[in-house]
Rosetta silent file (secondary structure, phi, psi, omega in degrees, C-alpha in Angstrom):
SEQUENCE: XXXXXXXXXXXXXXXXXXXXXXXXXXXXXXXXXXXXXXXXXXXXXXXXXXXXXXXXXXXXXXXXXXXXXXXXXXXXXXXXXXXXXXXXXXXXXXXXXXXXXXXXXXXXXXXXXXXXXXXXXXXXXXXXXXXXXXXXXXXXXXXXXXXXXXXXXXXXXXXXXXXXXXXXXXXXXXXXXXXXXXXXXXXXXXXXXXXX
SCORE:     score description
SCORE:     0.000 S_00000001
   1 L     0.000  142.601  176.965   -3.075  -14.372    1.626 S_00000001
   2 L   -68.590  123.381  179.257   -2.967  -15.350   -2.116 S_00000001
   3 L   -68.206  129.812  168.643   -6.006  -15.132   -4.263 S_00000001
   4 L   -56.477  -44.317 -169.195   -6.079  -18.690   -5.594 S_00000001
   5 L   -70.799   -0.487  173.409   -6.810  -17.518   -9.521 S_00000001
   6 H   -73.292  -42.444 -165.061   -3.351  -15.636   -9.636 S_00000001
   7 H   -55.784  -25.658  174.792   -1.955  -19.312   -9.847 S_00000001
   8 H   -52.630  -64.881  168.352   -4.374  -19.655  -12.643 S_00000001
   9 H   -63.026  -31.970 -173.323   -3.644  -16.601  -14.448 S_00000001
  10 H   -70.308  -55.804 -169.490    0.189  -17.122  -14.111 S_00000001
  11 H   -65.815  -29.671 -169.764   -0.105  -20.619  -15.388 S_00000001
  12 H   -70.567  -27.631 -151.719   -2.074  -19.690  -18.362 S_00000001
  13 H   -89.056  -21.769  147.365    0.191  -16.506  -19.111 S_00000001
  14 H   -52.073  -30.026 -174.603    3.253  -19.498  -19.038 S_00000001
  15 L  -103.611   74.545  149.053    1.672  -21.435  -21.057 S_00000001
  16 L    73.522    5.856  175.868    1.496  -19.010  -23.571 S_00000001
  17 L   -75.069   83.318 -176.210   -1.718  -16.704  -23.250 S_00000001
  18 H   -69.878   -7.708 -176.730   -0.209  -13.464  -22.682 S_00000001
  19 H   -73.505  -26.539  154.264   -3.463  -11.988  -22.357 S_00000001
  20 H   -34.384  -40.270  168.897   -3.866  -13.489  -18.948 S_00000001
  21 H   -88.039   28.072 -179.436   -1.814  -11.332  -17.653 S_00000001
  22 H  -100.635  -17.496 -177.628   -4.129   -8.116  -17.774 S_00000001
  23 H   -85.667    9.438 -179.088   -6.197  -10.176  -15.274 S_00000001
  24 H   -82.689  -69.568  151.582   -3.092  -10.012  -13.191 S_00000001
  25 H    10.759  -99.498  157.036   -2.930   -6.347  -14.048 S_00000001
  26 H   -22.011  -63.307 -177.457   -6.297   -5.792  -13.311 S_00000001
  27 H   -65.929  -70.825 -179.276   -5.981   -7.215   -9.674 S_00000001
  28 H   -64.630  -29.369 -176.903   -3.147   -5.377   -8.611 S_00000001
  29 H   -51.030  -35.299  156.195   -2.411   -2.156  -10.211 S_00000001
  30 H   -56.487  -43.833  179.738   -4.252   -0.347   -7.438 S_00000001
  31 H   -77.784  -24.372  159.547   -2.781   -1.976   -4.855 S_00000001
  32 H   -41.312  -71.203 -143.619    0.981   -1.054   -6.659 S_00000001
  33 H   -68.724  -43.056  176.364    0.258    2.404   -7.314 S_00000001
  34 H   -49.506  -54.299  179.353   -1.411    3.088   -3.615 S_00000001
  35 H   -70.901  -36.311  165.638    1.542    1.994   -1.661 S_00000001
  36 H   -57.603  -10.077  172.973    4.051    4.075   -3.790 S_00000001
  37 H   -84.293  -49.969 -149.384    1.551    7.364   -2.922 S_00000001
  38 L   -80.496   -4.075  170.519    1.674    6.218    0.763 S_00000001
  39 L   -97.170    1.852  176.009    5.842    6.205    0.354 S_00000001
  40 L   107.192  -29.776 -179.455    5.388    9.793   -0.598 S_00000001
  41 L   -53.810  136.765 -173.612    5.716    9.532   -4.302 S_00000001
  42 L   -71.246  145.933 -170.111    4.128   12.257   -6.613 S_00000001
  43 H   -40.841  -41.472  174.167    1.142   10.576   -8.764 S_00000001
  44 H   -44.480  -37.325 -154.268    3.501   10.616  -11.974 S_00000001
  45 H   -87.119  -39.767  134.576    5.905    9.058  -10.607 S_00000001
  46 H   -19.883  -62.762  168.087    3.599    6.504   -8.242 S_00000001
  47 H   -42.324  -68.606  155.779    2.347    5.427  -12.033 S_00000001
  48 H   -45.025  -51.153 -130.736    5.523    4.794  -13.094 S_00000001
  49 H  -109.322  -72.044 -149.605    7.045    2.623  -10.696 S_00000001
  50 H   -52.460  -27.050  151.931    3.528    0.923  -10.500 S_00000001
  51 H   -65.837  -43.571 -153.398    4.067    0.216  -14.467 S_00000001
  52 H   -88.866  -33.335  162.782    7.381   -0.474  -14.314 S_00000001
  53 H   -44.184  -76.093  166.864    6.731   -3.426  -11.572 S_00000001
  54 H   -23.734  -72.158 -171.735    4.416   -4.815  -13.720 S_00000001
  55 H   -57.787  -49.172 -173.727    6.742   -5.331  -16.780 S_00000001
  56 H   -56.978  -54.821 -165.351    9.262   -6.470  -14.610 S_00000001
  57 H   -73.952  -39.880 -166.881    7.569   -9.278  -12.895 S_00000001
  58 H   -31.469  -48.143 -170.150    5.921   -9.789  -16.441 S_00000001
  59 H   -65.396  -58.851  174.835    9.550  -10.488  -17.594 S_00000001
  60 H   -69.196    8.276 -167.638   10.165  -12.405  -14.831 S_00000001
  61 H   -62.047  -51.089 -179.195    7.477  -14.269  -13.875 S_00000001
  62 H   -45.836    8.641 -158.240    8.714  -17.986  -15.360 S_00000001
  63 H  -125.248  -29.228  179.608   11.481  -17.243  -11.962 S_00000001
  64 L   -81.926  153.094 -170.477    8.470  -17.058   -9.368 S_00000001
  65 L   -76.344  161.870  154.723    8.547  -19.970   -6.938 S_00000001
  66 L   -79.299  -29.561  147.885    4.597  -21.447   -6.766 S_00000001
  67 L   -26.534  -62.561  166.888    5.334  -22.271   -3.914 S_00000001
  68 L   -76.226  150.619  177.734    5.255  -18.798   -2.526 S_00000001
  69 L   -38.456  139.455  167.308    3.002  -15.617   -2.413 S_00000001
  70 H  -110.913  -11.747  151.546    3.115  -14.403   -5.655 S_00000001
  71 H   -87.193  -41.353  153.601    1.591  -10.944   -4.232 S_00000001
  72 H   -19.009  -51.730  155.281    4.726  -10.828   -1.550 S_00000001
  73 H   -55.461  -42.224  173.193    6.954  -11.426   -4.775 S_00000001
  74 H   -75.157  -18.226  173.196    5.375   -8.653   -6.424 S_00000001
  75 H   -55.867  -59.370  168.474    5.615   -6.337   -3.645 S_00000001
  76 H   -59.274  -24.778  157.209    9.210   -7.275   -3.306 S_00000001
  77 L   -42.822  -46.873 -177.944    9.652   -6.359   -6.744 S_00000001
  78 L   -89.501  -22.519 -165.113    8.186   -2.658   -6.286 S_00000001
  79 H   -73.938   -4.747 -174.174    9.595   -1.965   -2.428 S_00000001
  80 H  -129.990   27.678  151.123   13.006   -2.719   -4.676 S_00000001
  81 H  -126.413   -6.135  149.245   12.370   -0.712   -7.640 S_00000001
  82 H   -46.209  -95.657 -172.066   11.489    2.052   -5.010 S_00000001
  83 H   -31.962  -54.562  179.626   14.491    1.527   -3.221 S_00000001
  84 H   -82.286   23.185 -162.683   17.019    1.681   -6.259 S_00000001
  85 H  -104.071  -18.050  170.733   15.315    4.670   -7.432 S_00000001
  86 L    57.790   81.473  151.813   16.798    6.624   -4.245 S_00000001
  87 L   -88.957  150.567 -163.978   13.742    8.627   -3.767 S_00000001
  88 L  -117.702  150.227 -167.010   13.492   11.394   -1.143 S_00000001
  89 L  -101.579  136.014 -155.565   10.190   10.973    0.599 S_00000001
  90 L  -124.854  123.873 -148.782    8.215   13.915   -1.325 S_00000001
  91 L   -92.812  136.989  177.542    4.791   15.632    0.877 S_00000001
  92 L  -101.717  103.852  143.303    1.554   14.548   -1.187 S_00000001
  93 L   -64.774  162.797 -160.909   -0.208   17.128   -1.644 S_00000001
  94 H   -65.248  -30.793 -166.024   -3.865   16.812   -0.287 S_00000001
  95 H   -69.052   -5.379 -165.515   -5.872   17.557   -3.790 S_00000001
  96 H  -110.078   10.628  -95.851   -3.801   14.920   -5.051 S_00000001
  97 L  -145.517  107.364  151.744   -4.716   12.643   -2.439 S_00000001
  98 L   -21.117  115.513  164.213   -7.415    9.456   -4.220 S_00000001
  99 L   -85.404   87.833 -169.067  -10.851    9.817   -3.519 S_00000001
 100 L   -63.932  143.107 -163.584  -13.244    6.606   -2.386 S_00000001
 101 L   -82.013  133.886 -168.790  -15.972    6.681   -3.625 S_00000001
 102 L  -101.883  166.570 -174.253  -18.769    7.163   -0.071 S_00000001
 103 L   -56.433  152.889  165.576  -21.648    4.862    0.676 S_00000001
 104 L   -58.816  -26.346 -177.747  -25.087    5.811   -0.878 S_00000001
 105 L  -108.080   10.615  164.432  -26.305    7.164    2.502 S_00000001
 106 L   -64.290  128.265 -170.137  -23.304    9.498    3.491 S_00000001
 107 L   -77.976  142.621  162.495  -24.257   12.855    3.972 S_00000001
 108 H   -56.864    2.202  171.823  -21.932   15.186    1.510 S_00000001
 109 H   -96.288  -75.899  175.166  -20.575   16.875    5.019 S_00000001
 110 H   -34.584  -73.046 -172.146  -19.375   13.392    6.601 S_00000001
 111 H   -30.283  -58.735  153.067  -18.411   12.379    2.887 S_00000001
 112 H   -24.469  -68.628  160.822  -15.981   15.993    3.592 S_00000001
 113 H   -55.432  -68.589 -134.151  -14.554   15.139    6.951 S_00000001
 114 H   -87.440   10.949  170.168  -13.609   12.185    6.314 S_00000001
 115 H   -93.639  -71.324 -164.837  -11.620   13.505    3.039 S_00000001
 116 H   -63.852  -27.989  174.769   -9.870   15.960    5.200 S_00000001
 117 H   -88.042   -1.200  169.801   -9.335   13.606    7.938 S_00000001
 118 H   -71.612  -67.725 -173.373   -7.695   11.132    5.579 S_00000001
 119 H   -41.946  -67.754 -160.591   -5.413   14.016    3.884 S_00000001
 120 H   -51.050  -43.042  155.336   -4.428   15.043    7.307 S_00000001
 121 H   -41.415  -36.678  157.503   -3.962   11.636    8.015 S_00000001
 122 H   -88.092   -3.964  157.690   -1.643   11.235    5.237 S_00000001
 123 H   -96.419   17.939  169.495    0.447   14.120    6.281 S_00000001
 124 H  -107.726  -57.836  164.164    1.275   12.944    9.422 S_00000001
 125 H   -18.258  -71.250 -165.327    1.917    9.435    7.646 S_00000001
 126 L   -55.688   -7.074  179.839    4.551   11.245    5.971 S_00000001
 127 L  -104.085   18.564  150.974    6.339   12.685    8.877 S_00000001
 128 L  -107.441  139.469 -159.542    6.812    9.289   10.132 S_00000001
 129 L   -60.589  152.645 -139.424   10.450    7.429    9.248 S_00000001
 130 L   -56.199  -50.738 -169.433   10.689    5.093    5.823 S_00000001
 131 H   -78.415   -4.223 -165.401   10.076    1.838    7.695 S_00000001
 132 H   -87.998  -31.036 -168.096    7.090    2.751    9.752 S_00000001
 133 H   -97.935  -12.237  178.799    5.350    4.021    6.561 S_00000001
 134 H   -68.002  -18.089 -159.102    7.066    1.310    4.273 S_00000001
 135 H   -85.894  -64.736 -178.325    5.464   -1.474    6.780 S_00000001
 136 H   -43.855  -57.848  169.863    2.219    0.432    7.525 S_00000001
 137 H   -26.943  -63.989 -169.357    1.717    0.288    3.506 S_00000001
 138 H   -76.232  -11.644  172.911    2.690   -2.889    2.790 S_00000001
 139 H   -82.098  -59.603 -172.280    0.280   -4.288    5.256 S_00000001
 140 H   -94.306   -9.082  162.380   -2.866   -2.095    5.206 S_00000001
 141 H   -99.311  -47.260  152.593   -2.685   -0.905    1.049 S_00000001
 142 L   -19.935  -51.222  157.211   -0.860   -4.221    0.198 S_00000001
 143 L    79.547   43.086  161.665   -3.301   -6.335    2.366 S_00000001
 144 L  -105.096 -176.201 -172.151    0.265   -8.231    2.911 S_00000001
 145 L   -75.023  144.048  171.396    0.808  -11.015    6.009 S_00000001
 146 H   -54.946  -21.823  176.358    3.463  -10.261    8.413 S_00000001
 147 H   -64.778  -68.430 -168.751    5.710  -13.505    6.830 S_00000001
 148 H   -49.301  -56.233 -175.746    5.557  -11.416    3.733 S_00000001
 149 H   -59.798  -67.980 -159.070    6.216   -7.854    5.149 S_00000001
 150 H   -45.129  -50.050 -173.707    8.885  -10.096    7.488 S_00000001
 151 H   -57.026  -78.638 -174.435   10.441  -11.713    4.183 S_00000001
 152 H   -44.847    4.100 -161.921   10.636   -8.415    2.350 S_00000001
 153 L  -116.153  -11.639 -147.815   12.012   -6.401    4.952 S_00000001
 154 L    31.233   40.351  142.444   14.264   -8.966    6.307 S_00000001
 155 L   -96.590 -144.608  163.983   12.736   -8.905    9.349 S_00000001
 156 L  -154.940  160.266 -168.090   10.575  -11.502   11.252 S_00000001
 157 L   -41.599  -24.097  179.453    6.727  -11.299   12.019 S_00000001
 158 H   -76.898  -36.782  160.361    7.344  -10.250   15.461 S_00000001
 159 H   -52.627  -80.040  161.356    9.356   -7.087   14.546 S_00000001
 160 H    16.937  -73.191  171.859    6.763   -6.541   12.017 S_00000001
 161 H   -42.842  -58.471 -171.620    4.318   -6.648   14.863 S_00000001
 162 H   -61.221  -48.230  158.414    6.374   -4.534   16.707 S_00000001
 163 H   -51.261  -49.542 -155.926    7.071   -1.579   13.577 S_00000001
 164 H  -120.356   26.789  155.013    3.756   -1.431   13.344 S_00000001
 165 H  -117.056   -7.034  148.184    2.451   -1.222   16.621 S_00000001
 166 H   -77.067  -16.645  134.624    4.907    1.624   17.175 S_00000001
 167 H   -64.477  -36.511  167.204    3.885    3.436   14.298 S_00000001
 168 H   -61.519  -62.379  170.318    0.788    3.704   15.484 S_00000001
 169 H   -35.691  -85.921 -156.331    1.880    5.034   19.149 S_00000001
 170 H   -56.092  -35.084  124.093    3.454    7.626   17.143 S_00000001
 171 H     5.112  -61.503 -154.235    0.424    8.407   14.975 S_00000001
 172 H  -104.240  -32.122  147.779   -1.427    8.752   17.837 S_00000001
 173 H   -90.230   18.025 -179.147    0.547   11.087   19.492 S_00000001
 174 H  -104.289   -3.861 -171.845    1.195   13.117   17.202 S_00000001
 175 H   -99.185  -54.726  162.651   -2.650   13.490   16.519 S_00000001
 176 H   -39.225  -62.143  174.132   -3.233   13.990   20.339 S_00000001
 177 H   -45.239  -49.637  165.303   -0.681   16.856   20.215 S_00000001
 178 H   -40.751  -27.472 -160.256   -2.433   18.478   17.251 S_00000001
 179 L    91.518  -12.959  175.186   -5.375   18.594   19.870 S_00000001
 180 L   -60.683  108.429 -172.803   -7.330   16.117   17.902 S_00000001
 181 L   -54.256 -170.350 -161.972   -9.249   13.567   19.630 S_00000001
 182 L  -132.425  -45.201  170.688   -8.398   10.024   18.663 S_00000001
 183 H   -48.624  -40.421  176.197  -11.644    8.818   18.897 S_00000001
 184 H   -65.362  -37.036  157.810  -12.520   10.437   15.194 S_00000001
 185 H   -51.815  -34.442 -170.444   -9.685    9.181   14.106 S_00000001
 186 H   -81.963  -35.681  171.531   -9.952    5.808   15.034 S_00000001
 187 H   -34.551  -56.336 -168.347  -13.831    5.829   13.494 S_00000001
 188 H   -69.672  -34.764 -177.021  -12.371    6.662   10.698 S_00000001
 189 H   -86.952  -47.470  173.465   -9.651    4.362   10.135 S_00000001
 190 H   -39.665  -33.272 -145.231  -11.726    1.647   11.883 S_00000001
 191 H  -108.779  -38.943  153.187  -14.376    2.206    9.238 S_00000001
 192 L   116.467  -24.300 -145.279  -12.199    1.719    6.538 S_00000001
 193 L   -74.932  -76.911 -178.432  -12.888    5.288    5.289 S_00000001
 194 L   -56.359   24.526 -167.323   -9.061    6.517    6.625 S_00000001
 195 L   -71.493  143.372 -165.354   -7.405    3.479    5.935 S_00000001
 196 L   -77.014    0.000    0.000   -3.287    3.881    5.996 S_00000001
């Protein structure tokens, strides 16, 4: 769903306040640069693309409909500056891996697991095929709607549905096979801590 104040900030940075757009920036650049780690990219390169969207919709912004998401446009912007960049899906290492910051009452041992069960978590991401982890991204680091994910993908929310309840099956067996229970896993992702 669309923060209402992007329309704000867009209109002001049309009507000539370019400075508007750092609150634009500001909102998103995390959410850029996260889904281009979770596609495999090394941080430089994550950084990059996650700049280079940004100028690009800058340049192009007076072209978005109002009508429409304008995070789903930007998204379509980076899953298609990905895409013509012909990237080989590249294994993130774990030290390189983001750190969240843990609740004030997390023991440093929990605070531990739940680093290592992310990293692990993101190497199994990566051993799942382009669209399961392009989908899984764009939904849970993206925070987009399936109509968005559907539009950009040129699929339709029920495939959507469907990628990304089948990513998950596979997830989950491949974490059962490891020997790993599911239940820690699911805490963790449930929790917010492990989030995809």
């Amino acid at each position: 769903m669309e923060i209402p104040e992007d329309r704000i900030l867009i209109e002001a940075v049309l009507g000539g306040d370019k400075q508007a757009y750092a609150g634009i920036v500001d909102r998103y650049k995390n959410k850029l640069y996260g889904l281009f780690r979770k596609m495999g990219l090394p941080e430089a390169d994550a950084q990059d693309l996650t700049q280079e969207t940004l100028i690009r919709a800058y340049r192009k912004l007076a072209s978005q409909n109002p009508r429409q998401s304008f995070s789903g446009w930007l998204h379509t912007i980076a899953v298609n500056l990905y895409r013509d960049r012909g990237r080989k899906k590249i294994p993130i290492p774990q030290e390189d891996a983001p750190d969240r910051p843990a609740p004030d009452a997390e023991t440093p041992e929990n605070s531990l697991l739940r680093r290592e069960l992310r990293g692990e978590l993101d190497r199994l991401l990566d051993t799942l095929p382009e669209h399961y982890r392009l989908t899984m991204a764009l939904r849970y680091v993206g925070q987009l709607s399936y109509e968005e994910i559907a539009e950009m993908t040129e699929t339709t929310p029920q495939q959507v549905s469907n990628i990304l309840h089948r990513a998950k099956q596979s997830l989950r067996k491949k974490i059962e096979a490891k020997g790993e229970t599911s239940h820690e896993w699911i805490l963790g992702y449930r929790s917010g801590k492990n989030r995809v």
